[in-house]
C-alpha positions as CSV (number, residue, x, y, z in Angstrom):
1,X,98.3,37.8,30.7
2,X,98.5,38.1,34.5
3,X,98.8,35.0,36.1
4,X,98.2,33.3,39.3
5,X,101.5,34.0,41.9
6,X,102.1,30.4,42.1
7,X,102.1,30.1,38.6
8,X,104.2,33.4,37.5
9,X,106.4,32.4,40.9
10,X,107.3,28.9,38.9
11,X,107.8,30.9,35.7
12,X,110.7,32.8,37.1
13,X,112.5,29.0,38.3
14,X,112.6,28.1,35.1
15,X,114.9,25.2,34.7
16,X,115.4,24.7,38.3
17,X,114.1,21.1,39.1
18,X,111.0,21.1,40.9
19,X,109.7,17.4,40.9
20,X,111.8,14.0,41.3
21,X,110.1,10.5,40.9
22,X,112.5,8.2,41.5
23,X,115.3,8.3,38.6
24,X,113.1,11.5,36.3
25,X,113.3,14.7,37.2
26,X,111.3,17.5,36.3
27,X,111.8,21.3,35.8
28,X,109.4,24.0,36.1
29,X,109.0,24.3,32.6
30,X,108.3,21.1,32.5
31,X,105.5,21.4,35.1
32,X,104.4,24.2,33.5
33,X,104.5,23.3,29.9
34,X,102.1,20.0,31.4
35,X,100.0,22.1,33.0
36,X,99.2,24.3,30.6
37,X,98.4,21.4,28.1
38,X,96.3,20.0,30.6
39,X,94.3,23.3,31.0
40,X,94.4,23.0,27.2
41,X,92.4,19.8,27.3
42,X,89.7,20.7,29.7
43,X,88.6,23.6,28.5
44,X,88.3,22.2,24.8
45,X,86.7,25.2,22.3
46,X,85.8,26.9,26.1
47,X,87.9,29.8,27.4
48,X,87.0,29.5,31.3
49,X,85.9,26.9,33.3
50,X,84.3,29.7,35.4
51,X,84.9,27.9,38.8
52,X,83.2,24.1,37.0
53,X,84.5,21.6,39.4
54,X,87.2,19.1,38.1
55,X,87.7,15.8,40.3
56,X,91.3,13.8,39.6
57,X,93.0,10.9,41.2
58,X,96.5,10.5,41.0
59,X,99.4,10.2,43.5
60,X,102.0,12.5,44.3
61,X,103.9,13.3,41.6
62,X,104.9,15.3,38.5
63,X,100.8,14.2,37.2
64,X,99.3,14.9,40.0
65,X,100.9,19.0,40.0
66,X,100.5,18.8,36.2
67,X,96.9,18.4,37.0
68,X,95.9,20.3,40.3
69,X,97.9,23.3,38.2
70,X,96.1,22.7,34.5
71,X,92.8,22.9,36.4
72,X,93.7,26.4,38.4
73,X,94.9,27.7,35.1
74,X,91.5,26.5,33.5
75,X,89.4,28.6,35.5
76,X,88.3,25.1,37.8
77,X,88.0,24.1,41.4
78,X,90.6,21.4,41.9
79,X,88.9,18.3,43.6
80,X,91.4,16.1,44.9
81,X,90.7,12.5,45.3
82,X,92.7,9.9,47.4
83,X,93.8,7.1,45.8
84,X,93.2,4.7,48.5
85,X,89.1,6.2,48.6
86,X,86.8,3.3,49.0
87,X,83.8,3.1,46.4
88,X,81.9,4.8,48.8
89,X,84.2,7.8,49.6
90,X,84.4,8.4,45.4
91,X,80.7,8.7,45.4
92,X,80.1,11.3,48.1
93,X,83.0,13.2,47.0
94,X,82.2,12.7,43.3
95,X,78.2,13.5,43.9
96,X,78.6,16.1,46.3
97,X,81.3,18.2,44.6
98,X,79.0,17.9,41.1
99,X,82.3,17.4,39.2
100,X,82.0,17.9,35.4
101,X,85.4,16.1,34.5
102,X,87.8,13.9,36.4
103,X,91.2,13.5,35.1
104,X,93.0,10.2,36.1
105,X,96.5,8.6,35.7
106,X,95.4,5.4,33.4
107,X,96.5,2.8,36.5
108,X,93.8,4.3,38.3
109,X,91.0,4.4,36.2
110,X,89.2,1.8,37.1
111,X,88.4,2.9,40.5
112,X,86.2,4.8,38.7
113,X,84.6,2.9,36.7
114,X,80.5,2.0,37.7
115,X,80.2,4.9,40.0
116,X,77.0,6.7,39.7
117,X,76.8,9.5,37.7
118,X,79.7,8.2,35.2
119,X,77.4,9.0,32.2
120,X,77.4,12.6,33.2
121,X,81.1,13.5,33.8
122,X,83.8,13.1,30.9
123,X,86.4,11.4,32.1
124,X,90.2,12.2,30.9
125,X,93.0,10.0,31.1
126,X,96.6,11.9,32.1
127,X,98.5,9.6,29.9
128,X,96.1,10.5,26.6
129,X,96.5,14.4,26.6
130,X,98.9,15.8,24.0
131,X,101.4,17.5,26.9
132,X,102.8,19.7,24.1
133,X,99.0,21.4,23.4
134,X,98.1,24.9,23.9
135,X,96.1,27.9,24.1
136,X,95.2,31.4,25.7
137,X,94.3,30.8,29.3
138,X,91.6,33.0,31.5
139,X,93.2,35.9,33.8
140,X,92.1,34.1,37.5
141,X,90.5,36.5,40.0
142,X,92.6,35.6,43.2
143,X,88.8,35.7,45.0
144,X,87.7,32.7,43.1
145,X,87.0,29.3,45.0
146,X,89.9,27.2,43.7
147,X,90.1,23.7,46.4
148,X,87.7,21.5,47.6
149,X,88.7,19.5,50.3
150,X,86.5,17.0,52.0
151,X,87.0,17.0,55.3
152,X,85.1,14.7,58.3
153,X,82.8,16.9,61.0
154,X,80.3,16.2,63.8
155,X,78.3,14.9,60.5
156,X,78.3,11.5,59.0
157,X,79.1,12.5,56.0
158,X,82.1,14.4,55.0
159,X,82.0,18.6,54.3
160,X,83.8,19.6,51.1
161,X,85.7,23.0,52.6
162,X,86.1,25.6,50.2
163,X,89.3,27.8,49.6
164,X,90.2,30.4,47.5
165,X,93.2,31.5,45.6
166,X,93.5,34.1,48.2
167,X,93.3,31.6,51.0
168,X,95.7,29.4,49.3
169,X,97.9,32.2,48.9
170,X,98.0,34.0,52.5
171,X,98.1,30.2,54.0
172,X,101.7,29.4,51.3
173,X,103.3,32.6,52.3
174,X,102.6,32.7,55.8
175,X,104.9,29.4,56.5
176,X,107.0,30.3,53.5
177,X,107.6,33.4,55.9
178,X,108.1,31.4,59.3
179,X,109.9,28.6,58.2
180,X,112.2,30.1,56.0
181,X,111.8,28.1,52.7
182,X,114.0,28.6,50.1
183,X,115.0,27.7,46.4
184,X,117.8,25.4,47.9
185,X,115.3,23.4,49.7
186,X,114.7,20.0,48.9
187,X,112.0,17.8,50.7
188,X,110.5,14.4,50.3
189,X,106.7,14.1,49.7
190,X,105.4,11.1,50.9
191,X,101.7,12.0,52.7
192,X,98.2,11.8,51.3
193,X,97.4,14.4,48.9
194,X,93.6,15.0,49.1
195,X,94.8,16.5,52.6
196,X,96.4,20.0,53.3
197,X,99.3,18.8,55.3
198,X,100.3,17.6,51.6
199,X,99.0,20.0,49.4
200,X,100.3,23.2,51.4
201,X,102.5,22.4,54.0
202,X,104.9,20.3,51.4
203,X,104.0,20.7,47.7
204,X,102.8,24.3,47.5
205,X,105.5,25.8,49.7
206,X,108.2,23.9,48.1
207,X,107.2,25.2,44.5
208,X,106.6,28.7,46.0
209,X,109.9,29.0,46.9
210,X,111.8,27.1,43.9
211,X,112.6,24.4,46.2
212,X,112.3,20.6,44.8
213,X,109.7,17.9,46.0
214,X,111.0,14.0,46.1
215,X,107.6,12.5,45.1
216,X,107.0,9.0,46.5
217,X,103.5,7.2,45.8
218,X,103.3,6.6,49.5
219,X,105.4,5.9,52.6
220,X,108.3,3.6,51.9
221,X,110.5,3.7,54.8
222,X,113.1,1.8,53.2
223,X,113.7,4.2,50.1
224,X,112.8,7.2,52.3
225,X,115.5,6.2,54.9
226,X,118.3,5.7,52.1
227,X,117.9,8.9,50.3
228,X,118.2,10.4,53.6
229,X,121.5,8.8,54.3
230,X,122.7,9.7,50.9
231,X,122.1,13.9,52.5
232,X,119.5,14.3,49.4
233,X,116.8,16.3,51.8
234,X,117.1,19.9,54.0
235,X,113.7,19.2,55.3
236,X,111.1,16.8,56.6
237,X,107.4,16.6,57.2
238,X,105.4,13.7,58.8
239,X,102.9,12.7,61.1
240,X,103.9,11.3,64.6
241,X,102.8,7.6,63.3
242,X,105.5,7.9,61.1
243,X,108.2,9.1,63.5
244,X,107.2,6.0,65.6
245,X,107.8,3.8,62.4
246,X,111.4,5.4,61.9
247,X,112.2,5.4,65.6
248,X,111.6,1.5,65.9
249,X,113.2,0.5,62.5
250,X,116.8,2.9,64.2
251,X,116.4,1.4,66.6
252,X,116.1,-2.5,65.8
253,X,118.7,-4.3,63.4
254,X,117.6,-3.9,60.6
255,X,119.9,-0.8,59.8
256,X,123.5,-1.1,61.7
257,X,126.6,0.2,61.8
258,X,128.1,2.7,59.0
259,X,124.3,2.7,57.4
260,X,122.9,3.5,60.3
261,X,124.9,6.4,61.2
262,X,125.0,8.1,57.9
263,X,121.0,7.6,58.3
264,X,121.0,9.3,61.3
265,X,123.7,12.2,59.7
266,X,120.8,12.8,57.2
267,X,118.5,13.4,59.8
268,X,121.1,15.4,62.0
269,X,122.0,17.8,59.1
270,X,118.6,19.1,58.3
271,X,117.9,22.2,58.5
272,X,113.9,21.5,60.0
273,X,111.9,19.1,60.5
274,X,108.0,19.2,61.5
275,X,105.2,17.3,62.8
276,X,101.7,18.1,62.6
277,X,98.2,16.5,61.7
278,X,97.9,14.5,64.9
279,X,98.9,15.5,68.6
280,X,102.7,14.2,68.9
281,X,103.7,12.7,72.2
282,X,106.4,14.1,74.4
283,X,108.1,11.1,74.6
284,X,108.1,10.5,70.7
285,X,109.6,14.4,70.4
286,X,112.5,13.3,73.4
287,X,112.9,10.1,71.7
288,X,113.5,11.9,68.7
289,X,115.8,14.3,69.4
290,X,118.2,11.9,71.2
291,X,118.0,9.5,68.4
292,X,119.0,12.1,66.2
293,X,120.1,15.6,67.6
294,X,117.0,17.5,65.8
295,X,113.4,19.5,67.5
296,X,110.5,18.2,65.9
297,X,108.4,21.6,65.5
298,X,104.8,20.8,66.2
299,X,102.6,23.3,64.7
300,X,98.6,23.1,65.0
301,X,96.0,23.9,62.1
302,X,92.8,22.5,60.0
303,X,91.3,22.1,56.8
304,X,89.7,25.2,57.6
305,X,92.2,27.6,58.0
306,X,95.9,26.0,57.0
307,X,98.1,26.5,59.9
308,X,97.7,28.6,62.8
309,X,100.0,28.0,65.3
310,X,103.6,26.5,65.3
311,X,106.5,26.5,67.4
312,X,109.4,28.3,66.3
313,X,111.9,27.7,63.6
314,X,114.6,30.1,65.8
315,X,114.2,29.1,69.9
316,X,112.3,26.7,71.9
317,X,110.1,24.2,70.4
318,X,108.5,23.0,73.5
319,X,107.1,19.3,73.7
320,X,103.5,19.0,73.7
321,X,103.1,22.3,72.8
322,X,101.7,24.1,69.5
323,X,103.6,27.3,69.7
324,X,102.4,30.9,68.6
325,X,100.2,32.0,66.3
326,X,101.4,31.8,62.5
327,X,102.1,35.3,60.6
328,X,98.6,36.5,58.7
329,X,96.8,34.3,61.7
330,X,95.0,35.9,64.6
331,X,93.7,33.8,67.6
332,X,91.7,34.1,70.3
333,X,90.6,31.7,72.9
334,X,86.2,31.4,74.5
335,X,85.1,29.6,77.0
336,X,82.0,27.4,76.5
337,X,80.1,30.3,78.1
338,X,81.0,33.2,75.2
339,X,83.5,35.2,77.1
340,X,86.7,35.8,75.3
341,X,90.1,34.6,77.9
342,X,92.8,37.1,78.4
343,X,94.8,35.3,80.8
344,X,97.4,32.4,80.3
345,X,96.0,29.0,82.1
346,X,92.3,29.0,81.4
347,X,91.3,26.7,78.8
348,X,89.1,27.8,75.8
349,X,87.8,27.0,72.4
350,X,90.5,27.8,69.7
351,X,89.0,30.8,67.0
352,X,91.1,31.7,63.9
353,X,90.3,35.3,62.0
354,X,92.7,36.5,58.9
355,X,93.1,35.7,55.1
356,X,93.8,32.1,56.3
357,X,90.5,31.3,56.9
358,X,88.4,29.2,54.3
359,X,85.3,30.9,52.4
360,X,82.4,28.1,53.0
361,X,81.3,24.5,53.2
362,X,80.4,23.2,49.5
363,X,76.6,23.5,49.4
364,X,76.1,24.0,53.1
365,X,75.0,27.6,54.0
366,X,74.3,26.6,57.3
367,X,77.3,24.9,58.1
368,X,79.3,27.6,57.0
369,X,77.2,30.2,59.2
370,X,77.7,27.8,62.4
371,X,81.5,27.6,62.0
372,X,82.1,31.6,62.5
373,X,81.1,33.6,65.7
374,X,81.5,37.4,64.5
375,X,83.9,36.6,61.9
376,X,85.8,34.0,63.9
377,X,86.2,30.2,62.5
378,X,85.3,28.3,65.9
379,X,87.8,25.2,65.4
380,X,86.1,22.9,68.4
381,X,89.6,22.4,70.0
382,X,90.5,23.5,73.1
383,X,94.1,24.9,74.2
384,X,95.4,26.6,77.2
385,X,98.0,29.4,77.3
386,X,101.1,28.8,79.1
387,X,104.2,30.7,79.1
388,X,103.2,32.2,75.7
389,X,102.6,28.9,73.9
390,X,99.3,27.0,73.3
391,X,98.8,23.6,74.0
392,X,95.8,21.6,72.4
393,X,93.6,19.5,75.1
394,X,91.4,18.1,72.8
395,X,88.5,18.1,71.0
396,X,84.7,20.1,72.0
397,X,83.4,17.5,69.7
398,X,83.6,14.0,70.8
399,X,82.8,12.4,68.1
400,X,86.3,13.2,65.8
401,X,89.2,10.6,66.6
402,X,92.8,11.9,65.3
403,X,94.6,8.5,63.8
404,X,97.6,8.5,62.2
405,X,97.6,12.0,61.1
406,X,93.3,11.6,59.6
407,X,91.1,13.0,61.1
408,X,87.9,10.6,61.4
409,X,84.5,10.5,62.5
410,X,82.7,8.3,64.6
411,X,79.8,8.5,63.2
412,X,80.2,7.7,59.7
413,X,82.1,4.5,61.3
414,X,79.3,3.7,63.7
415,X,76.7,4.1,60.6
416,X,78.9,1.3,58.9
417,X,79.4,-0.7,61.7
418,X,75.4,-0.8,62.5
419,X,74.9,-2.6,59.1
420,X,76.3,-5.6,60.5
421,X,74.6,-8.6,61.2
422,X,75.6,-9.0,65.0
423,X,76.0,-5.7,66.6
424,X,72.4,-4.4,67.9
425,X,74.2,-1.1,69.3
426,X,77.7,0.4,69.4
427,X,79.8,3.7,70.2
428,X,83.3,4.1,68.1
429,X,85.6,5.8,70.7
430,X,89.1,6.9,70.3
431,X,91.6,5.3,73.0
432,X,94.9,7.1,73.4
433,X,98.1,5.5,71.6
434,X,101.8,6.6,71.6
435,X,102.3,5.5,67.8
436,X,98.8,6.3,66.7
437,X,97.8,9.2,68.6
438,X,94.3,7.4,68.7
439,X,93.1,4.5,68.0
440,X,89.7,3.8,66.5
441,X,88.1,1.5,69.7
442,X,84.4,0.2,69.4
443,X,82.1,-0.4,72.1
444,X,79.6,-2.9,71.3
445,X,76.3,-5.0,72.3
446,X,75.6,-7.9,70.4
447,X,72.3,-8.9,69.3
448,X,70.2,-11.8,70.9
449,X,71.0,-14.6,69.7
450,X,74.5,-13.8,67.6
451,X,77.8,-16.0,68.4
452,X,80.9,-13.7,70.3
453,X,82.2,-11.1,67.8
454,X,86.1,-10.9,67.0
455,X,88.0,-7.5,66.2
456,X,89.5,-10.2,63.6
457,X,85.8,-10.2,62.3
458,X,85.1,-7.1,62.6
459,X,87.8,-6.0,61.0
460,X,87.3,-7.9,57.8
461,X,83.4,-6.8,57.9
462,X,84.9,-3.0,58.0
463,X,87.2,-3.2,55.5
464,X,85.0,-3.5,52.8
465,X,83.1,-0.4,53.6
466,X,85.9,2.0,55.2
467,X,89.2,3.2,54.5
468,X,92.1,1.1,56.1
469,X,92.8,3.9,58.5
470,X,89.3,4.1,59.6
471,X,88.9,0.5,60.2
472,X,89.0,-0.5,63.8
473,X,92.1,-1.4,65.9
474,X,90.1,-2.1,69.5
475,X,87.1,-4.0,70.5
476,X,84.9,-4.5,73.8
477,X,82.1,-6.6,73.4
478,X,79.1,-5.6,76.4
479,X,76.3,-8.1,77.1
480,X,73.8,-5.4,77.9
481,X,73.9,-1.3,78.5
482,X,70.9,0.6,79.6
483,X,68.9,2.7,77.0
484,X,71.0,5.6,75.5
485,X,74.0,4.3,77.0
486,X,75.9,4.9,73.3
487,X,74.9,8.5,73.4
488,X,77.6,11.1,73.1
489,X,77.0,11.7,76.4
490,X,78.6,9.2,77.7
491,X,81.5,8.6,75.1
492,X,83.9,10.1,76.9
493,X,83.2,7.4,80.1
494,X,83.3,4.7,77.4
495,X,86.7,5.9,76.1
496,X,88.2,6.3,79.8
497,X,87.5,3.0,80.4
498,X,88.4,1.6,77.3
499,X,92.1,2.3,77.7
500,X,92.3,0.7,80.8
């Protein structure tokens, strides 16, 4: 039976160790043997889930691969879920994707418990499936849809974005190739994994090349920091929030002296480390690099299309910059107009073409047909050329605010933040900070009659409807604005001002 290349690629590591979780490790026939018991399970008396989609929460971790791989050998579209979703988030993703199944680790089941729709969809708990079953799995076409992804847009609501095993495959190989993994690699995994940065940049390219992930359930910086004194990891992936979080614990006293210096040996003696997922500020990368003697390489990409651009692993990895295009990844530049830029210095929309590229938005035809020009995903940033690297200016779109790595919309905050009691209008904004990239800021008038409102308040009011990292950090209360004055049109103004 022909198997998928990520699958016959682990078969050929064998007993190499692929996952670690504190004091277990796991080979690849391990991973294997558990995913294959998990396809086992889902497809029952079946013998293809002919592209059903199967939801499943779980953190990083030797369950979380068991699953996302038992689901791809299945024949299903892997739905990741994050494990920090509000109630909300699990029904759009749950109800939009139309998941048949969702396999959960048992400490997380009762997230989903009273969700609409829970008659319909079996649920299957990790820790009940017999990880020693079997039975002859489906031949994949690598053209299938294989990952949803749910991604935020210039809608309220979040797109689920489609890949393929194809896509998936093109996007693993073509950092594989350009940063140089291999089987001797050892990395820690530490980010959200319903996003790509995750999934692809980290887990996939790791278990490509034979390498070994260090799962951790989320970012501890005091475990993190110790296994990197103790040498135990050749690379490292984060967003820039983080790298502000590690710069300020260096450089305070909590970690001194001989600790401190094997600390920053570990960092020292890597052989690469990246950041990516949020714009990272020159004076975080110069920071950086005297704290510790390493480059951060800042590389650019989406949900859409994996990565596109990245400075080099061999020569300059300019600050601020996003480097050159990626290999499989072509890129051109249009200005708003529709004429394609040739020349360095002239800003433009960013436009990805190759087998990078995504294959639809979940259920929205439309969508999907908006997103290309001529074959060409439009991403909505906008970059300049100089000196043969690109660097991102921002957004087309005002309405997407890059925080701590997420990538959030103002709309579906402003839609929350309308429910309550005091606010008559308002206009979510993102203000420009060092350690979060952006902030999430809202502009608001109060309605006649209500008492001042508190970010304190409106914090708590937020954080029963929204995600912790969507819920907001900055607050300007207005006594009055003319009509329209919330309109995207003036958003931009709003934020200006905001920062100030």
């Amino acid at each position: 039976m022909q198997e998928l290349p990520l699958i016959a690629r682990a078969q050929s590591h064998g007993h190499r160790i692929a996952v670690r979780a504190g004091d277990r490790e796991y080979t690849y026939a391990e991973l294997l043997d558990a995913s294959a018991a998990v396809a086992a399970a889902l497809l029952g008396a079946g013998k293809d889930l002919a592209e059903a989609c199967i939801a499943f929460l779980a953190p990083g971790g030797f369950e979380y691969l068991a699953i996302q791989w038992g689901i791809w050998r299945a024949g299903g579209v892997v739905v990741p879920l994050s494990v920090s979703a509000t109630k909300s988030e699990l029904e759009h993703a749950l109800g939009d994707s139309g998941a048949s199944h969702v396999v959960v680790l048992r400490a997380h089941a009762e997230k989903l418990e009273s969700l609409p729709g829970e008659s319909d969809r079996q649920l299957l708990i990790f820790e009940d499936i017999a990880l020693t079953a079997n039975c002859l799995l489906p031949e994949i076409d690598p053209t299938r849809r294989a990952m949803i992804l749910f991604t935020s847009g210039t809608t309220s609501t979040p797109k689920g974005v489609v890949t393929t095993h194809e896509n998936i495959r093109a996007q693993i190989e073509s950092l594989v190739e350009a940063w140089e993994w291999e089987n001797s690699d050892c990395i820690p995994l530490f980010l959200p994994m319903h996003h790509i940065h995750g999934i692809i940049n980290i887990a996939c390219c790791a278990l490509w090349a034979g390498a070994t992930v260090e799962c951790f359930p989320k970012f501890e910086a005091g475990r993190i920091l110790g296994r990197v004194g103790a040498g135990a990891y050749t690379l490292f992936m984060a967003v820039p929030t983080i790298y502000v979080v590690l710069i300020d614990l260096l450089e305070s006293q909590r970690y001194t002296g001989e600790v401190r210096e094997r600390i920053l040996s570990g960092f020292a003696n890597m052989r690469l480390m990246v950041s990516g997922s949020a714009a990272l500020p020159s004076t975080v990368h110069e920071k950086w690099t005297a704290l510790t003697g390493q480059s951060l390489l800042e590389r650019y990409g989406m949900t859409e299309t994996g990565m596109n651009l990245s400075n080099p692993l061999h020569g300059e990895r300019r600050p601020g910059a996003v480097g050159k295009p990626l290999p499989l990844v072509e890129v051109r530049r249009k200005s708003e107009s529709g004429d394609l830029i040739t020349v360095e210095g002239e800003p433009g929309e960013i436009q990805v073409r190759g087998p990078v590229v995504f294959r639809e938005y979940w259920n929205r035809p439309e969508a999907t047909s908006e997103a290309f020009d001529d074959g060409w995903f439009r991403t909505g940033d906008v970059a300049v050329l100089e000196n043969g690297y690109y660097r991102i200016m921002g957004r087309m779109s005002i309405d997407i605010i890059k925080s701590g790595g997420y990538k959030l919309s103002a709309l579906e905050i402003e839609s929350v933040l309308l429910n309550h009691p005091a606010i008559r209008e308002c206009a979510v904004v993102g203000v420009k900070d060092d350690t979060w990239s952006e902030l999430v800021g809202v502009v608001a008038v109060l309605k006649d009659g209500a008492s001042d409102l508190s970010i304190e308040d409106l914090r708590a009011w937020c954080k029963e409807w929204l995600s912790p990292y969507k819920v907001p950090r900055r607050l300007l209360v207005v006594d009055d604005l003319p009509r329209n004055a919330m309109g995207k049109v003036t958003k931009t103004v709003l934020a200006d001002t905001f920062g100030r």
